[in-house]
C-alpha angles and dihedrals in degrees: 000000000000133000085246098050090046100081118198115145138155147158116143132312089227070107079054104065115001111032102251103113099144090058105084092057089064131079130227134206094224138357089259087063096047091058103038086056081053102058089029096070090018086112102052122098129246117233123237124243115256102250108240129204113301118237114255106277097013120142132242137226117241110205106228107165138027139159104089120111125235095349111208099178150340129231116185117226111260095240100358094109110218080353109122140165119229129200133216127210081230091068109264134123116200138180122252124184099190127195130280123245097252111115136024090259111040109194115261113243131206126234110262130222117310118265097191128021125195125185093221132170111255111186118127101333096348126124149059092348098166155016125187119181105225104256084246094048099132082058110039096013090228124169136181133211133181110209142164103230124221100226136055115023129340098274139145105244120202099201133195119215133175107226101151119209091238097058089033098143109009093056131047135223123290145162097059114199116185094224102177130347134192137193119241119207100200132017095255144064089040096149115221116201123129108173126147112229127223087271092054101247129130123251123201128195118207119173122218095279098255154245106120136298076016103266100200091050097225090150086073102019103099084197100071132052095222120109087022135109101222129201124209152162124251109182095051099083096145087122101028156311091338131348130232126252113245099226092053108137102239098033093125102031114116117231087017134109105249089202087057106103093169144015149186095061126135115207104342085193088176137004134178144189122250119215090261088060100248121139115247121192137185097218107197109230133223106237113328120024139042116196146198119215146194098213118207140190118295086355125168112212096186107244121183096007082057142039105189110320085324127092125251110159096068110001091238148034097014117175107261103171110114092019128129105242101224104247095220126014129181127195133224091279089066107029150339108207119022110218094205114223145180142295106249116234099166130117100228095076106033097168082065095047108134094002116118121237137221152164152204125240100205109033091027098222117153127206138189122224132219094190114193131277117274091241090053094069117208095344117140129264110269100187120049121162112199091207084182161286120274131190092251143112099235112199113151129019117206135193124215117220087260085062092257119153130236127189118199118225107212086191112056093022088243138137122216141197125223103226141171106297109258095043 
């Protein structure tokens, strides 16, 4: 496979969700300047990719709603059919009943009223960054955000709201619980991702905390949950706001976060779950190389000694024994700031059927994914389809419950499907 096929990229998502892409590549003489730079272009906009030719037989993306701002993701209701709930950087969450497939040209619906409001900071990545219905939602009507509050100190906060499936749409949120907070040193590389695994408990990804070549090194540092993708439980709350789950990796380890069930990983915007049950993460990369894992657990994926399968701290020799090898990587001429996606199980593409799917923020290319086998272990990706690049800010992929598959424009404030090409 060539270097170019083999994408693995990477700066910041600062691209991702404040417009400042181009930010993580400089260098700045303190950490005042650095955010000062930061407020100071949060409000300019980032600029589109030029859509390029389509490969024969790709297939395209049909806009079917619009109308949000700043869109950072899409969850689609348990139960609530092509009913979903999107969420904007500004801090709302509103409700979307998108088209069905029927037609070449489904009619494009607007975003209706807002279920839940946050007041959230929203300089560079911060924000309202992810929702996950509690696997039992149609019972207890249980939802979780990850947000980054206005007041008090700069922090990543996992939320717990009552917004019951009955009343979805005529009644907001209430009944708000703090489950787990964590300070964030910088304004970037917060994570996002809220997403309940096979075994029912929550998963949480937090990126390193920020700046650049992360200087506090959280990505290695067991003591931290930053620059970790944790796993709790929510529902065992005897000793507190969550419990832990007693086969995490690190439960009895002194000086280590026992919610912590991987590490070494810089900004895990978005993960999913394959049909075989395995975590798989878009892990946003420094300078050169952007990466899609199958995380483990317990897993080390080697920020900030490696980016990618590359080394970064130092340049070179860095230790690689015990590290997760990336299973797909993609350099700067593809891509700078993977938005992870989601494995496809629809009927409408079957040449995609059971290949996951991703993006990039910034070039707005989109791939699909043939990951290895269960039984081949951490060895790369051999097949990878580019099926285009679109003049879009992707910045969240979604799945209907018929295994469709949705991409979020953060520029326009659309959603789009991927259909037959032609369409």
């Amino acid at each position: 496979m060539s270097q170019a096929a083999r994408p693995r990229a990477g700066r910041l998502a600062i691209a991702l969700l404040g417009g400042l892409g181009l930010l993580g590549a400089l260098a700045y003489g303190s950490r005042e300047a650095l955010l000062r730079t930061i407020v100071d272009r949060n409000t300019a906009a980032y600029r589109a990719p030029v859509a390029a030719p389509r490969p024969p037989g790709a297939p395209t993306l049909v806009r079917v709603a619009a109308g949000l701002t700043q869109p950072t993701g899409l969850v689609f209701v348990p139960g609530g059919g092509l009913r979903a709930l999107a969420l904007e950087k500004g801090g709302r969450v509103r409700l979307v009943d998108l088209p069905g497939q029927g037609g070449l040209s489904p009619p494009v619906v607007q975003a209706a009223g807002t279920v839940a409001e946050f007041a959230v900071r929203t300089e560079s990545e911060l924000g309202l960054l992810g929702l996950a219905f509690h696997p039992r939602y149609r019972e207890n009507g249980l939802v979780y955000v990850h947000v980054t509050p206005r007041d008090g100190a700069q922090r990543s906060s996992i939320r717990e709201l009552f917004l019951p499936f009955d009343s979805l749409g005529s009644t907001p949120a209430t009944r708000e619980r703090v489950v787990l907070e964590v300070a964030q040193p910088y304004p970037n590389h917060n994570g996002g991702c809220l997403l309940f695994g096979p075994d029912g408990m929550l998963y949480i990804g937090i990126g390193d905390g920020g700046w650049r070549a992360d200087p506090h090194g959280n990505g290695q540092d067991l003591g931290t949950l930053l620059g970790k993708i944790l796993r709790i439980d929510v529902d065992a709350r005897d000793a507190g706001a969550y419990g832990v789950p007693s086969d995490n990796p690190h439960l009895r380890e002194a000086g280590v976060r026992p919610e912590i069930f991987a590490h070494g990983l810089r900004n895990p915007w978005r993960f999913t779950f394959d049909p075989h049950g395995r975590l798989v993460a878009g892990d946003v990369g420094q300078d050169l190389w952007e990466e899609v894992d199958l995380v483990p657990r317990g897993g080390n994926l080697g920020w900030k000694s490696r980016e990618g399968a590359h080394c970064f701290a130092p340049p070179e020799g860095c230790p690689v024994d015990g590290l997760v090898e990336p299973v797909f990587e993609y350099g700067r001429e593809l891509g700078q700031s993977i938005t992870g996606g989601v494995v496809y199980e629809g009927s409408l593409l079957p040449d995609l059927q059971g290949r996951y799917v991703f993006g990039d923020f910034v070039s707005g290319r989109v791939w699909a994914l043939k990951l290895p086998g269960p039984h081949l272990g951490g060895a790369a990706a051999t097949e990878v389809r580019e099926l285009g690049q679109f003049p879009l800010l992707l910045s969240s992929f979604a799945r209907d419950p018929d295994g469709e598959l949705y991409a979020v424009d953060y520029g326009s404030g659309a959603v789009f499907r991927l259909g037959p090409g032609g369409t």
